[in-house]
C-alpha positions in Angstrom: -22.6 -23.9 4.2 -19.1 -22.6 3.1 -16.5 -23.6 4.9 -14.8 -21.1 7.6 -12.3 -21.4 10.3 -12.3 -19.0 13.8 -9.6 -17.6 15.2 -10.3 -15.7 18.2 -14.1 -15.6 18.1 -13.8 -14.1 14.5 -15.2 -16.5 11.2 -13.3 -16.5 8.4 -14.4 -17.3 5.4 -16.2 -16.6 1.9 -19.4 -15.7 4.0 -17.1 -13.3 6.1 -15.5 -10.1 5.7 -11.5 -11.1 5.0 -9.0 -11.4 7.4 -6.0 -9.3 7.0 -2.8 -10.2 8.6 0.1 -8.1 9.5 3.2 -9.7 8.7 6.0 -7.8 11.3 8.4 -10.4 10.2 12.0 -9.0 10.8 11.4 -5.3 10.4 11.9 -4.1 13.8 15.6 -3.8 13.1 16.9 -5.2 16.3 14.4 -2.5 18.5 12.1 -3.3 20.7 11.0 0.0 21.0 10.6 0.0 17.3 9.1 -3.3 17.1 6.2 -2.1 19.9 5.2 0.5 17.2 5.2 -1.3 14.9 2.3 -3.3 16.8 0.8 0.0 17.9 1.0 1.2 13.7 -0.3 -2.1 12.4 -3.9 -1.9 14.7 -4.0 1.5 13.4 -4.4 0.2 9.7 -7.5 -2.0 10.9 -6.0 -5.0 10.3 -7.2 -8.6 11.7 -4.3 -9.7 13.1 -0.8 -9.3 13.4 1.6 -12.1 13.1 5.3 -12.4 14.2 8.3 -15.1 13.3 9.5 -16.9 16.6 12.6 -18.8 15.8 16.6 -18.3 17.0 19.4 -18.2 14.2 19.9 -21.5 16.5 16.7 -23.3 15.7 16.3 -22.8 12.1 19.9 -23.2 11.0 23.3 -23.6 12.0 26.4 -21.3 11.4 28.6 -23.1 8.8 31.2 -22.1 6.1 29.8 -24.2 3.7 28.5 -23.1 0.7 24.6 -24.1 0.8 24.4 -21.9 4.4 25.0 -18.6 2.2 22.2 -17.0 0.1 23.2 -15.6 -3.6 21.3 -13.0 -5.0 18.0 -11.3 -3.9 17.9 -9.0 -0.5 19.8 -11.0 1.3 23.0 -11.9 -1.1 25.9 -12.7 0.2 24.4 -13.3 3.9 25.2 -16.5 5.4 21.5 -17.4 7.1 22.8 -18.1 10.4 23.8 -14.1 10.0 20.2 -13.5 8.4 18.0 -15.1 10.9 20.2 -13.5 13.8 19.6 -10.1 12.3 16.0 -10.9 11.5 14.7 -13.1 14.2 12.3 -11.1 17.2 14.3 -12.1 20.5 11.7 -14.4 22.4 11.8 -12.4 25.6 9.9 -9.9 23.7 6.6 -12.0 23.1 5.1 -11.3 26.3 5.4 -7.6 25.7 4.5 -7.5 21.3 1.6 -10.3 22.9 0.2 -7.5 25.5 0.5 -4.8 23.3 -1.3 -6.1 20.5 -4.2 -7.1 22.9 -4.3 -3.4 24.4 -5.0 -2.7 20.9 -7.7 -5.3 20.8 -5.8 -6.6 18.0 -5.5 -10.7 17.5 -1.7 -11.6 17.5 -0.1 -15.1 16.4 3.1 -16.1 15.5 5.2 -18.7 13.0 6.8 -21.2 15.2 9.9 -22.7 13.6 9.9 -25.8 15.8 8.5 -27.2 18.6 10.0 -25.4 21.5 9.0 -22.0 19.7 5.6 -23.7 19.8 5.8 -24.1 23.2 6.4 -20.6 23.6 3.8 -19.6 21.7 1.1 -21.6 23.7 2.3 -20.3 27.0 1.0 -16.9 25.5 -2.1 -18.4 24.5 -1.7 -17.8 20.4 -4.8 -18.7 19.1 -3.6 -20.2 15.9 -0.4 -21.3 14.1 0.8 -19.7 11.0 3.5 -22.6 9.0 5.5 -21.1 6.8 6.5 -22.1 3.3 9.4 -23.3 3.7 8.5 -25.6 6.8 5.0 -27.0 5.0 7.4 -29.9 4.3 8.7 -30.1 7.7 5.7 -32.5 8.9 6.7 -33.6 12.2 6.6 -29.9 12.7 2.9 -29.4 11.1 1.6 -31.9 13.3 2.9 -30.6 16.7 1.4 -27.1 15.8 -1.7 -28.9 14.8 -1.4 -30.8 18.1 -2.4 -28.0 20.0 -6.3 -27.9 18.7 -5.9 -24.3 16.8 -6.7 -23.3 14.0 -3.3 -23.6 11.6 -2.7 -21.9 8.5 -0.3 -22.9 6.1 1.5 -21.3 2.9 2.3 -23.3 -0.3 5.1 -21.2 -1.6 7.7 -23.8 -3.8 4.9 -26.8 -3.3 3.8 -28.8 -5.5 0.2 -30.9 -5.1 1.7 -33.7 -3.7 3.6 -32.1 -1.0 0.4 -29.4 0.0 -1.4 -32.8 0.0 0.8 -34.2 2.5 0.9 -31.3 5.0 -3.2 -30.7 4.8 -3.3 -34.3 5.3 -1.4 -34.7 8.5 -2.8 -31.3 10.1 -6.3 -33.4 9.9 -4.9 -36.1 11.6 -2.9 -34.1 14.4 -5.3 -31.3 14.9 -8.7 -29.7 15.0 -8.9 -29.7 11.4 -9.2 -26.2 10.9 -6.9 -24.9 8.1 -6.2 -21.7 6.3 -4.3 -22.6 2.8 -2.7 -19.8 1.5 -1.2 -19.8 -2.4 2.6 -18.0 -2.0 5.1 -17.2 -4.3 8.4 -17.6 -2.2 10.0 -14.8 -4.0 11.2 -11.5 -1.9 9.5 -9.8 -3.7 7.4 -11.6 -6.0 6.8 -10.4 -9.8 3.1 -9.6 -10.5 3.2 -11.9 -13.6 4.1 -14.8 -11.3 1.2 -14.3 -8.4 -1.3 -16.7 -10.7 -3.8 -15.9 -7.9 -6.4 -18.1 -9.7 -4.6 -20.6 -7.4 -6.5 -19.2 -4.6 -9.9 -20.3 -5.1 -8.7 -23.8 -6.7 -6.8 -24.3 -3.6 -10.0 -24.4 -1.5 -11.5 -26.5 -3.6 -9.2 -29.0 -4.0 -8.5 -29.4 -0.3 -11.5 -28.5 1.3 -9.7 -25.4 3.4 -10.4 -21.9 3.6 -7.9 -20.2 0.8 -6.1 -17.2 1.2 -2.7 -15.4 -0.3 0.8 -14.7 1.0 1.5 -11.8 -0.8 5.1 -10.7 -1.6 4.6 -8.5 -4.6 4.7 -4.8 -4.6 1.5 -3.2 -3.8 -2.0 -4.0 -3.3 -3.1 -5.4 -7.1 -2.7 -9.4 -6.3 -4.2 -9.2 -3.0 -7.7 -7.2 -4.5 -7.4 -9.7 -7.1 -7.4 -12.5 -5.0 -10.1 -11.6 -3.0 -12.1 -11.1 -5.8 -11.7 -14.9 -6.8 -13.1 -15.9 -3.2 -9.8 -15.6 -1.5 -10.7 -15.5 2.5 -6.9 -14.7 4.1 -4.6 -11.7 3.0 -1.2 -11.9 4.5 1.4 -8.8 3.4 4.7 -7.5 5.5 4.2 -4.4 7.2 7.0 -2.2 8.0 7.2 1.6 9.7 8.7 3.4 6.4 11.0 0.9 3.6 14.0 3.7 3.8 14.5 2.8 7.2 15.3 -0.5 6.1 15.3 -4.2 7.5 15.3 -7.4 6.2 11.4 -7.6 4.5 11.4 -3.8 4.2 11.6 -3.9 0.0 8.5 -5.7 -0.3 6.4 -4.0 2.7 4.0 -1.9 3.2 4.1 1.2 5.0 1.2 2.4 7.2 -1.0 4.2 4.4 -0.6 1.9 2.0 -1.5 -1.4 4.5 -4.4 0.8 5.5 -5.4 0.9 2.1 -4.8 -2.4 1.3 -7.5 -3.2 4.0 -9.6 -1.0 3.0 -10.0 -2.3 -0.8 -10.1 -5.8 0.2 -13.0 -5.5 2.4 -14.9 -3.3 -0.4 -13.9 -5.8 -2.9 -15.2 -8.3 -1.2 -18.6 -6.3 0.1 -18.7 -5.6 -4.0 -18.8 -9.4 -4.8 -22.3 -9.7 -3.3 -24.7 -12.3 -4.9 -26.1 -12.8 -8.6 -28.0 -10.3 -9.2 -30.6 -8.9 -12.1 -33.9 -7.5 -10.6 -33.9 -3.6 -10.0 -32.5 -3.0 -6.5 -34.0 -0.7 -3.9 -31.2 1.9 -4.6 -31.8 1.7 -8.0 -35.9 2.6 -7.6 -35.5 6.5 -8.3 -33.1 6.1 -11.4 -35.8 4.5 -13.3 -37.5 8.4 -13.5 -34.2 8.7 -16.1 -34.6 6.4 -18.1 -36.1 6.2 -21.5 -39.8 6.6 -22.6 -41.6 7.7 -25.4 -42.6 11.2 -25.6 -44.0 13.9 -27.7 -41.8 16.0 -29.6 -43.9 17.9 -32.0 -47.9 18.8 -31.4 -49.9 16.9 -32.9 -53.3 17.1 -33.9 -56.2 14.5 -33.2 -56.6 12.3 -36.1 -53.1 12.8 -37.0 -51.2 9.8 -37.2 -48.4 9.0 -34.8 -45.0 9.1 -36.6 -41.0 9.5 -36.2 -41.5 13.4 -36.4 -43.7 13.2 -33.7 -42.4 10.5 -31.3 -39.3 9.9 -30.1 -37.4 7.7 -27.5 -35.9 10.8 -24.6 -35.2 10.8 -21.4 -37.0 11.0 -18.6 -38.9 7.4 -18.4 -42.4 8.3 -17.5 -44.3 7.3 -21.1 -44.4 3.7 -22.6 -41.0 1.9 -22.8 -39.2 2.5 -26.1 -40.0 -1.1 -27.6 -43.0 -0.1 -28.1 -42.3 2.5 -31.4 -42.9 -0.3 -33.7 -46.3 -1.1 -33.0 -47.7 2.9 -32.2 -46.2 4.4 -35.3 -49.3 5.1 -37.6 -51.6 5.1 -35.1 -54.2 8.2 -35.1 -54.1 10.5 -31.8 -57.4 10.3 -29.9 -57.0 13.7 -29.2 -54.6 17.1 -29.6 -51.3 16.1 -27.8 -49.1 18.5 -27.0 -45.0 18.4 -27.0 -43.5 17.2 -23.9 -46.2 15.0 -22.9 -45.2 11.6 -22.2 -47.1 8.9 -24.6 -49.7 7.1 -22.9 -51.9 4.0 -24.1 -55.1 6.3 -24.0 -53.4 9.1 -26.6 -53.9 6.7 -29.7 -55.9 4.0 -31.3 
């Protein structure tokens, strides 16, 4: 049996539609207002879930002059990231309301806790998993509190090497249920096509026994198809109202339409995948009248032998298949046959 994780009474796995997550991340600008419809746009698109960021500017940094506290280059250049994550983080007295919301929607919602009292947050509203992000997968005394809970925890790799994914997969078994979503991430905002490598995907179920996935940060839909395609389970992409409106994922997200979409293709990518496949299949039944068959093409008398001017390999399919040419040609007609009529075993000898 394939392995698969729930979340919420829904399976996830190869044997399962995939799961797409919303990724609201910072783009409700500061609104509440705006951040609600944003939940009410992202159910709209069909997707699985939605997932928020609960931090403080407070609890994943500190404010500092130094140099290492500032970013350079990117989105972001030139913010110092206690300014960035105060800009970008979703004030925790909005949970219960983005937590209602999504549910009204009938809509799965989960957040990324960025340390343990955002967990505890998060279990008073009864998320039913635990997203890690890339940059805390190293943060292990973290991983295991999540993992502590008994839900399901998924994980992105972005920047890790073997070793370190090794590490964090490792002590979520140990702390928790042992349910775990791996998902391959490039941790660059946005990520260049050329560097997605989302052959990772499938090797990174293999080689840790989870359910594999992709954070996608590239532009577009392409890597996310792709990986579904290579037995990818998970699809994580940032979701935004409109990118002109700006915000501080808004360059690599998707707007309505285009998440809709994006949904859209990676179920019917995966519904494509089906199973190895090389009989004729049900649907296929009435094509076969089209096919090609040997036929008449020219009258021919009885006696007369059976020749290239006479036979030919047309369309439709109701004579003998075409392989059989080789052995008919010079055989005498049993009787008068007349153009058009599909050859039959009993018109020669």
């Amino acid at each position: 049996m394939a392995l698969e994780v729930t979340i919420a009474g829904r399976k996830i796995g190869a044997d399962h539609e995939p799961y797409i997550i919303c990724e609201l991340s910072g783009n409700h600008n500061g609104s509440l207002d705006r951040a609600l419809q944003l939940v009410d746009a992202a159910a709209a698109t069909g997707c699985d879930a939605i997932k928020l960021q609960t931090y403080t500017a407070d609890t994943i940094t500190m404010e500092s002059d130094r140099p290492e506290f500032f970013i350079h280059g990117g989105p972001w250049d030139g913010y110092s990231l206690h300014k960035l994550y105060q800009e970008a983080h979703t004030p925790w007295d909005w949970h219960a309301a983005l937590f209602e919301r999504a549910k009204s929607h009938g809509v799965t919602i989960f957040s990324s806790p960025f340390d343990d009292t955002a967990v505890y947050l998060l279990e008073s509203l009864g998320a039913p998993a635990y997203k890690i992000a890339s940059f805390e997968l190293v943060d292990l005394p973290l991983v295991a509190y999540a993992a502590s809970k008994g839900k399901p925890l998924i994980m992105s790799t972005g920047m890790a090497n073997a070793s370190e994914i090794e590490a964090a997969v490792q002590t979520a078994r140990k702390f928790g249920s042992g349910e775990i979503i791996l998902l391959h991430c490039v941790s660059n905002y946005p990520a260049d096509i050329t560097d997605a490598h989302v052959r990772t995907v499938p090797d990174l179920g293999a080689k840790y026994a989870c359910v594999p996935g992709l954070s996608d940060h590239t532009h577009g839909v392409a890597a996310s198809v792709a990986a579904i395609a290579l037995g990818g389970a998970v699809i994580e992409k940032h979701f935004t109202l409109a990118r002109a409106d700006g915000g501080p994922d808004a360059s690599f997200s998707l707007e309505p339409q285009e998440f809709a979409a994006l949904v859209r293709d990676c179920k019917d990518a995966w519904k494509a995948l089906g199973h190895v496949h090389y009989d004729t299949l049900g649907t296929e039944a009435g094509s076969k009248t089209f096919r090609r068959s040997l036929y008449v093409v020219r009258d021919v008398k009885a006696g007369e032998p059976l020749s290239k001017d006479n036979i030919r390999s047309i369309r439709p399919g109701l004579g003998l298949p075409p392989a059989r040419l080789w052995s008919v040609l010079g055989k005498s007609a049993t009787r008068d046959l007349q153009r058009g009529e599909p050859l039959q075993d009993d018109m020669f000898g």
